[in-house]
C-alpha positions as CSV (number, residue, x, y, z in Angstrom):
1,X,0.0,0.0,0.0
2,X,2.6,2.5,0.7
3,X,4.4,1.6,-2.6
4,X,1.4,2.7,-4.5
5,X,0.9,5.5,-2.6
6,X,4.7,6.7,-2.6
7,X,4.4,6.1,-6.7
8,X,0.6,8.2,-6.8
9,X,2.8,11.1,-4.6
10,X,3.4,13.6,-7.2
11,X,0.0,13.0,-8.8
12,X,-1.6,14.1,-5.6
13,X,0.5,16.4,-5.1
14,X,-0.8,17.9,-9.1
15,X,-4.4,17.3,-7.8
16,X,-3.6,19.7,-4.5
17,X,-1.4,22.1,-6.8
18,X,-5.0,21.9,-9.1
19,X,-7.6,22.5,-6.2
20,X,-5.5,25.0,-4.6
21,X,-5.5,27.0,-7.7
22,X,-9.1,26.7,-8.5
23,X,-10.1,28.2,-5.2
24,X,-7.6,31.1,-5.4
25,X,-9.1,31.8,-8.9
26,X,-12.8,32.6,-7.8
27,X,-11.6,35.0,-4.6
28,X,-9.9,37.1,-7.8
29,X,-13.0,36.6,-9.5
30,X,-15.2,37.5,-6.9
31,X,-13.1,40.6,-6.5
32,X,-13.2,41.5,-10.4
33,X,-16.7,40.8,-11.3
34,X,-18.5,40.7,-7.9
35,X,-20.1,37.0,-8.7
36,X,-20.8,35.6,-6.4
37,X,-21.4,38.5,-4.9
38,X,-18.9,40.2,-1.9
39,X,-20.0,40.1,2.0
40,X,-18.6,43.6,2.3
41,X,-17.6,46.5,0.2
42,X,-13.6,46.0,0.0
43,X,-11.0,48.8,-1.1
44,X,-10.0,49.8,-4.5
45,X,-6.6,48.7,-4.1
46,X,-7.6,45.2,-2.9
47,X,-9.9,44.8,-6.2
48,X,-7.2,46.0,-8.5
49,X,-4.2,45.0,-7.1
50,X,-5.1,42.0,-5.2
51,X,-8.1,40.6,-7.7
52,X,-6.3,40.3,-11.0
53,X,-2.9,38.7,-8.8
54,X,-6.0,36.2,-7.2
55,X,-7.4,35.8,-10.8
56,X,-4.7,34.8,-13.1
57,X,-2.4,33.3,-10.5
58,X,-5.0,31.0,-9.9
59,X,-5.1,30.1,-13.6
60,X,-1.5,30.1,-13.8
61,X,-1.3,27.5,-10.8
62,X,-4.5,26.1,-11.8
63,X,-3.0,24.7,-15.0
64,X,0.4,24.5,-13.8
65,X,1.9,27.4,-16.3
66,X,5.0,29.4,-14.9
67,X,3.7,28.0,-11.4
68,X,7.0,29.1,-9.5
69,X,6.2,32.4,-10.7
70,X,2.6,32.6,-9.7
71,X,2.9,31.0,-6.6
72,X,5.8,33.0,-5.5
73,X,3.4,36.1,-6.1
74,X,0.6,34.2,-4.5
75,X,2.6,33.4,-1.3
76,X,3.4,36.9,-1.3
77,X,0.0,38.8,-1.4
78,X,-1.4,36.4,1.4
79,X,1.6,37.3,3.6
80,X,1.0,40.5,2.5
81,X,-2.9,40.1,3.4
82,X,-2.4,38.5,6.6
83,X,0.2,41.0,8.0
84,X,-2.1,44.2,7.1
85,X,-5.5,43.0,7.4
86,X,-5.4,40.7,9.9
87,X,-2.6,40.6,11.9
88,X,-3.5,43.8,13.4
89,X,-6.3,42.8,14.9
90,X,-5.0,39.8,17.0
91,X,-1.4,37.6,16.8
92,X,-3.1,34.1,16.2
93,X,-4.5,33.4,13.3
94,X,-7.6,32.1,15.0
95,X,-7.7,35.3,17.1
96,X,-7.8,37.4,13.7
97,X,-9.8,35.2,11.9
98,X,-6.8,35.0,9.1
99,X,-6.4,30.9,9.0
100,X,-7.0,30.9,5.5
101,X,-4.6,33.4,4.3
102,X,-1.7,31.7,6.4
103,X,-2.7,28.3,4.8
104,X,-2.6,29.5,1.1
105,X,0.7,31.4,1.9
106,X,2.4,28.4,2.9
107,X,0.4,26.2,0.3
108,X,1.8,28.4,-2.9
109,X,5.5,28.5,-0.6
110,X,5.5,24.8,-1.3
111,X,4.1,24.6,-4.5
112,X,6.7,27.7,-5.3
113,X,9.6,24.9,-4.8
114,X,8.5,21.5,-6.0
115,X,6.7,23.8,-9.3
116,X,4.0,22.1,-11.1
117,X,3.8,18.4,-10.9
118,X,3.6,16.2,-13.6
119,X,-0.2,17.5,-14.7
120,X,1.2,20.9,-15.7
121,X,1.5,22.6,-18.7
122,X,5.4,23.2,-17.4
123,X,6.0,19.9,-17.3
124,X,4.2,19.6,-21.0
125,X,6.4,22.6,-22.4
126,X,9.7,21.0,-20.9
127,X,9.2,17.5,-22.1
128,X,8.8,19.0,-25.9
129,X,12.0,21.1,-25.5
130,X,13.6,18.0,-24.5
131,X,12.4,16.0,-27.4
């Protein structure tokens, strides 16, 4: 069992890398288009700076396409997000309610140094140069 599942490792890992991005994508679409629509009336410069970095990095990472850059962005704006929005409310992320933007942080940190998996477009685009 643990042979299969050592060998099924970096496809889970592409399935994670996949999710991950997915859910990334609609808090930049939400910001962008307001669909579904927002809880609370947010600042300009988190719909236009934050949103379109939300939007297409979660495409990017989504499909696995120049996913060290992305997620190196990505990890950046939730450490960003966490330290100015809620980290001065409280220390501890379940004092300040900012669990979520800690977990992606450290989720696009790791996919920022193992890159796309083997479901990504990356790993498409190298395989061709190599052949």
């Amino acid at each position: 069992m643990v042979k299969i599942l050592s060998k099924l490792e970096p496809v889970f890992y592409s399935f994670m890398r996949i999710v991950v991005g997915f859910l990334f994508f609609w808090h930049g679409f939400q910001k962008l288009f307001n669909f579904p629509g927002a809880a609370h009336e947010m600042p300009a410069h988190v719909q236009y700076i934050a949103g379109p970095i939300e939007f297409f990095g979660g495409i990017f990472i989504m499909l696995g396409l120049a996913t060290r850059i992305s997620a190196f962005l990505a990890c950046g704006l939730m450490a960003f997000a966490y330290w100015m929005v809620h980290g001065p409310q409280a220390l501890l992320p379940i004092q300040n309610r900012g669990e979520l933007a800690v977990i992606y942080c450290f989720v696009f940190l790791v996919i920022f140094a193992r890159g796309g998996g083997p479901l990504s477009l990356d790993n498409i685009f190298r395989k061709s140069k190599k052949a």
